[in-house]
DRENTORKOL-3810 file (N, C-alpha, C; in nm, 4 decimals):
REM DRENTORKOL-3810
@n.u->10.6237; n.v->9.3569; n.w->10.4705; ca.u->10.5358; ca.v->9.2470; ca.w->10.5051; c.u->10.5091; c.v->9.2469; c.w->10.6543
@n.u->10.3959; n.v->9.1695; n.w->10.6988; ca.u->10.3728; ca.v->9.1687; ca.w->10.8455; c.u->10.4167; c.v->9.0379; c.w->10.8845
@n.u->10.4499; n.v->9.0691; n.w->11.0352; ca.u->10.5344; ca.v->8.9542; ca.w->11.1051; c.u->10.4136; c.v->8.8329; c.w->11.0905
@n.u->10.5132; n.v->8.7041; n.w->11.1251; ca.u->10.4241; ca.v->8.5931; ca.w->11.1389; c.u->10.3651; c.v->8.5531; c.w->11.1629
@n.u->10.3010; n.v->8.6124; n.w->11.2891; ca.u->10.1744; ca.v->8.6332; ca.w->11.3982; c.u->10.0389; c.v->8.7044; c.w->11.3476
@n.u->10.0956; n.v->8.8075; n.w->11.2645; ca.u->9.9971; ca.v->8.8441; ca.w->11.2308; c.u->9.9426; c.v->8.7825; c.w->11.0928
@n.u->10.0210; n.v->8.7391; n.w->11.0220; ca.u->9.9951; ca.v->8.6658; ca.w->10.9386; c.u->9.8806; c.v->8.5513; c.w->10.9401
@n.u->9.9412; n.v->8.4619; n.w->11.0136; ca.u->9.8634; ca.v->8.3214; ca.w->11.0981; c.u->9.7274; c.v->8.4054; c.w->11.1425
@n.u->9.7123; n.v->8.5025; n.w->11.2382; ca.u->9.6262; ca.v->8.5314; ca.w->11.3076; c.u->9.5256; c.v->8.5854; c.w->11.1910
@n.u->9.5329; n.v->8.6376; n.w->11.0868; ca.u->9.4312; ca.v->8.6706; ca.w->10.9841; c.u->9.4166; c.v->8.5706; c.w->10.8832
@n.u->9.4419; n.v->8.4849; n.w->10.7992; ca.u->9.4058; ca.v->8.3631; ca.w->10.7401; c.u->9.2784; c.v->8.3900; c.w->10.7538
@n.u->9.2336; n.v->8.3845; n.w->10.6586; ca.u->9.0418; ca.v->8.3201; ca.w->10.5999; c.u->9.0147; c.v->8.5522; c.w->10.6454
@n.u->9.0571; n.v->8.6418; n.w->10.6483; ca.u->8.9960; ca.v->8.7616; ca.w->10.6810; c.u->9.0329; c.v->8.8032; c.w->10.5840
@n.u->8.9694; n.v->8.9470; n.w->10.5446; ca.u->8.9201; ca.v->9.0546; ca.w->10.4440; c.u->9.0519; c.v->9.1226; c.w->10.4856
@n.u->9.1554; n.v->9.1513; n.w->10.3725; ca.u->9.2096; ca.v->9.1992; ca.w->10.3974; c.u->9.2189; c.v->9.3460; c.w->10.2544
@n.u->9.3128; n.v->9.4590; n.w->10.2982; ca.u->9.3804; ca.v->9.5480; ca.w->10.1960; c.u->9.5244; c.v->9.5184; c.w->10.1823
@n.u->9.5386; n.v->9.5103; n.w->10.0508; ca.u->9.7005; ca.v->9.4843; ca.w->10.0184; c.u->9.7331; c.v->9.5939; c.w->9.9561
@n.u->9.8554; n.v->9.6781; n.w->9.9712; ca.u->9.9283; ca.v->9.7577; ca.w->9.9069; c.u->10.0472; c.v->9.7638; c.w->9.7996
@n.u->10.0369; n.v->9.7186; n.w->9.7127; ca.u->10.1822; ca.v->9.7108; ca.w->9.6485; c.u->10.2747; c.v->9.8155; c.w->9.6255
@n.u->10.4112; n.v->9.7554; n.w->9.6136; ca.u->10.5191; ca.v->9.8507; ca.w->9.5942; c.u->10.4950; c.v->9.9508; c.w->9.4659
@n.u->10.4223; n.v->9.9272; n.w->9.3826; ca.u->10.3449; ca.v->10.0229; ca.w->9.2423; c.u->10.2290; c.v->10.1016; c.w->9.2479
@n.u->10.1945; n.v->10.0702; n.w->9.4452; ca.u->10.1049; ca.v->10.2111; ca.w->9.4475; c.u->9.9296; c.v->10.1310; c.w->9.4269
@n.u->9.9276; n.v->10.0445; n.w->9.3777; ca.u->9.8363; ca.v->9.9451; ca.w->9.3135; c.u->9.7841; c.v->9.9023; c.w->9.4598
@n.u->9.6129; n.v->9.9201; n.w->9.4980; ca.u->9.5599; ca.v->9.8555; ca.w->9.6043; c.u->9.4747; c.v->9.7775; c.w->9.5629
@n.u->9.4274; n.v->9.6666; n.w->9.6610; ca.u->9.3572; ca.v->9.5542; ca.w->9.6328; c.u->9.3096; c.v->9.5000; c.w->9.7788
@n.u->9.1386; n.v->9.4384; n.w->9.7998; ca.u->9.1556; ca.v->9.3712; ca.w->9.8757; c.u->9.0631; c.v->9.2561; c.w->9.8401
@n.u->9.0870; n.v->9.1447; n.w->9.9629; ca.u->9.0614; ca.v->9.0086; ca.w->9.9392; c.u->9.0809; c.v->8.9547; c.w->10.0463
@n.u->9.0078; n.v->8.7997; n.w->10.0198; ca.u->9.0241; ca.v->8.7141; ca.w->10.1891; c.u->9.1983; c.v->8.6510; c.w->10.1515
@n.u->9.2368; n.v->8.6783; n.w->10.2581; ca.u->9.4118; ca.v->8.5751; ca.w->10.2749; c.u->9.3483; c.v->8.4626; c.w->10.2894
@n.u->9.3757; n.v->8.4069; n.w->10.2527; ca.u->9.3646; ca.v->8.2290; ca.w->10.2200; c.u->9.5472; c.v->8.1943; c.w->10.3229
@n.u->9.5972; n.v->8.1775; n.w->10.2534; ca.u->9.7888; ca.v->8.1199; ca.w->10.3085; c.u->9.8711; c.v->8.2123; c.w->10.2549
@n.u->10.0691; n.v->8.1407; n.w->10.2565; ca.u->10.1615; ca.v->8.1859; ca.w->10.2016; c.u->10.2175; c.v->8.0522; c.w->10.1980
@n.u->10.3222; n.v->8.0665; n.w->10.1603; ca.u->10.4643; ca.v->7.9553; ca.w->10.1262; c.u->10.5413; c.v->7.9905; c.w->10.1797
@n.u->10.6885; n.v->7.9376; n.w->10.1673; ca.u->10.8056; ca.v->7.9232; ca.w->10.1899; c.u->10.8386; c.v->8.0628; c.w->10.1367
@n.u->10.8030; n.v->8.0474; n.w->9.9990; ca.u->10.8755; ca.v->8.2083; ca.w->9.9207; c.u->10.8123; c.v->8.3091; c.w->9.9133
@n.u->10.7145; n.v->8.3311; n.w->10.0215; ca.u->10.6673; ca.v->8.4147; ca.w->10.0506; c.u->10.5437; c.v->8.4720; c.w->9.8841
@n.u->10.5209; n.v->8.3598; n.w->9.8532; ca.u->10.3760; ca.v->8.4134; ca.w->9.7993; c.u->10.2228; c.v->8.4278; c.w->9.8571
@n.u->10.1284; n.v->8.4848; n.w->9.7978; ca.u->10.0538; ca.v->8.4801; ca.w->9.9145; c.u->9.9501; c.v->8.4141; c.w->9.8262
@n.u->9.8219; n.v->8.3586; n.w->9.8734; ca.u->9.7257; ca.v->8.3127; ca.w->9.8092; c.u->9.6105; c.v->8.4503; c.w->9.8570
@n.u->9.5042; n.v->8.4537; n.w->9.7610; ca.u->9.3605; ca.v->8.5326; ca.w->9.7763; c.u->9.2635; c.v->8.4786; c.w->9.7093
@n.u->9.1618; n.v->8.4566; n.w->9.7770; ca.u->9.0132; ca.v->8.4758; ca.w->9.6440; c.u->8.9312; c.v->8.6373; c.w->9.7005
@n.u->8.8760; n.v->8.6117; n.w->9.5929; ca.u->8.8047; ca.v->8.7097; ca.w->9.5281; c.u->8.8597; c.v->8.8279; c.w->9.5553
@n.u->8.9856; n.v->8.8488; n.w->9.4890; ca.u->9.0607; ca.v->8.9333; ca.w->9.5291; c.u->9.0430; c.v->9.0596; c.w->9.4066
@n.u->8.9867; n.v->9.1706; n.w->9.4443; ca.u->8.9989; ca.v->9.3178; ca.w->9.3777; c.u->9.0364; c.v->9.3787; c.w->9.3965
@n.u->9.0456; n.v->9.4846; n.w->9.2870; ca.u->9.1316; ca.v->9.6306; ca.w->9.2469; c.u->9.0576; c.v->9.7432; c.w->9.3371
@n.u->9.0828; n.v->9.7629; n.w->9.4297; ca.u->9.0784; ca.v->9.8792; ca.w->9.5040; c.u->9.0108; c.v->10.0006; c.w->9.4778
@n.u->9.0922; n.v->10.0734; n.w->9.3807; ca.u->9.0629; ca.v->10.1788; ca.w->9.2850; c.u->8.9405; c.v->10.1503; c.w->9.1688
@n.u->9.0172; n.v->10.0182; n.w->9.0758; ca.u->8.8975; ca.v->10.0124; ca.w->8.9788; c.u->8.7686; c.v->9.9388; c.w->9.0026
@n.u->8.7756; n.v->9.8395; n.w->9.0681; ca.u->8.6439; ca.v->9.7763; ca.w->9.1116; c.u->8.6886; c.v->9.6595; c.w->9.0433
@n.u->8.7876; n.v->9.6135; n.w->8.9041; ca.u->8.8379; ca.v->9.5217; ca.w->8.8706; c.u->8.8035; c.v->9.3953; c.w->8.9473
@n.u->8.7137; n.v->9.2969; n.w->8.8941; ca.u->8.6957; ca.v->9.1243; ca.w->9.0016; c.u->8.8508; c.v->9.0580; c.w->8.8927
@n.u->8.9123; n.v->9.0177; n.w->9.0020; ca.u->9.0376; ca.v->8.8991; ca.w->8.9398; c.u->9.0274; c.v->8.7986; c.w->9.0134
@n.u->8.9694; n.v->8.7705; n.w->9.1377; ca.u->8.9297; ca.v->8.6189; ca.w->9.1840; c.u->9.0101; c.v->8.6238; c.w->9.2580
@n.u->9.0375; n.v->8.4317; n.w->9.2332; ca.u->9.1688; ca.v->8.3676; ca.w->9.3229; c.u->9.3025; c.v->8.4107; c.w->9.2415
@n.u->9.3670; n.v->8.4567; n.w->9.3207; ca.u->9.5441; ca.v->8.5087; ca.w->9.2796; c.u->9.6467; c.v->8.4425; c.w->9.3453
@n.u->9.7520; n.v->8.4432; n.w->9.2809; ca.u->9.8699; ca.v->8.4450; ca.w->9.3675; c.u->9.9664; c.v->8.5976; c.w->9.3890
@n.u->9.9622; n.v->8.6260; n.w->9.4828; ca.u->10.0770; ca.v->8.7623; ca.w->9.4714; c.u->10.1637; c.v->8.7101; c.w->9.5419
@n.u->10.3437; n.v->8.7676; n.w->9.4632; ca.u->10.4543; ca.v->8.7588; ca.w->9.5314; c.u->10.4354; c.v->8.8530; c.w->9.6219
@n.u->10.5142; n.v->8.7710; n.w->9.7715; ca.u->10.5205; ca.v->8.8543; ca.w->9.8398; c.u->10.6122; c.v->8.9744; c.w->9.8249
@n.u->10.7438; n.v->9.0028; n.w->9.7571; ca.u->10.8059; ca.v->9.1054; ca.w->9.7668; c.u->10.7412; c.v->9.2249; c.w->9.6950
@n.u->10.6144; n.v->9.2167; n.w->9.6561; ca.u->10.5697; ca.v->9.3074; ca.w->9.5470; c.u->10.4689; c.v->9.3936; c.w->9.6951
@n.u->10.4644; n.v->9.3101; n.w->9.7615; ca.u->10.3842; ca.v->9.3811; ca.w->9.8683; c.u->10.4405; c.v->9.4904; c.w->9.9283
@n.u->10.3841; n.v->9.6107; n.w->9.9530; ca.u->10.4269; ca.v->9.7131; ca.w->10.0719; c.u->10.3630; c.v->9.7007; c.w->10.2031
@n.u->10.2357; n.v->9.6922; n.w->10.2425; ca.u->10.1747; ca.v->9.6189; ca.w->10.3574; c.u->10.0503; c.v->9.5757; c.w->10.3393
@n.u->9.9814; n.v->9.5058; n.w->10.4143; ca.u->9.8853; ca.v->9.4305; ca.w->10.4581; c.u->9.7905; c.v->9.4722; c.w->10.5385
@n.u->9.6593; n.v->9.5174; n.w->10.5844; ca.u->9.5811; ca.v->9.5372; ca.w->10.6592; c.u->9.4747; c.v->9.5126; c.w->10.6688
@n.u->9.4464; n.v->9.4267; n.w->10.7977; ca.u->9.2922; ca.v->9.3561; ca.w->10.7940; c.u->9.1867; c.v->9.4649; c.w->10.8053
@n.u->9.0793; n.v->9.4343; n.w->10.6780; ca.u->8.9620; ca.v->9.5072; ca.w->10.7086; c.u->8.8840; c.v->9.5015; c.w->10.8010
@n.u->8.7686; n.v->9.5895; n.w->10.9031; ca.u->8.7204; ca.v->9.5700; ca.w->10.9608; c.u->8.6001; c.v->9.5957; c.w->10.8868
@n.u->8.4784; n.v->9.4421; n.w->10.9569; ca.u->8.3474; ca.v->9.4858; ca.w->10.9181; c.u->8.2491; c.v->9.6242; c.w->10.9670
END
């Protein structure tokens, strides 16, 4: 996961998420919690083009985080 700074500092941006299963996705970060879940909308499958919307992902399922650039 990325430190807290960077966290805060991207809120409402386009991000790529990586999971620990290899599985990519990106979406706007919306927040997190306490237990480290994260919120997204319009969050998609990377690979398949899959639309799943608004999600919740645990954070431990994450491998990293990276803001897209336009």
């Amino acid at each position: 996961m990325q430190p807290i700074e960077w966290i805060e500092k991207n809120k409402g941006e386009r991000v790529r998420v990586v999971l620990r299963t290899g599985r990519v996705y990106s979406g706007t970060f919306i927040s997190y919690d306490s237990n480290v879940n994260i919120l997204f909308e319009d969050l998609s499958c990377w690979n398949t083009k899959e639309k799943i919307g608004k999600s919740i992902l645990n954070g431990t399922t994450v491998a990293y985080m990276e803001r897209l650039v336009n």
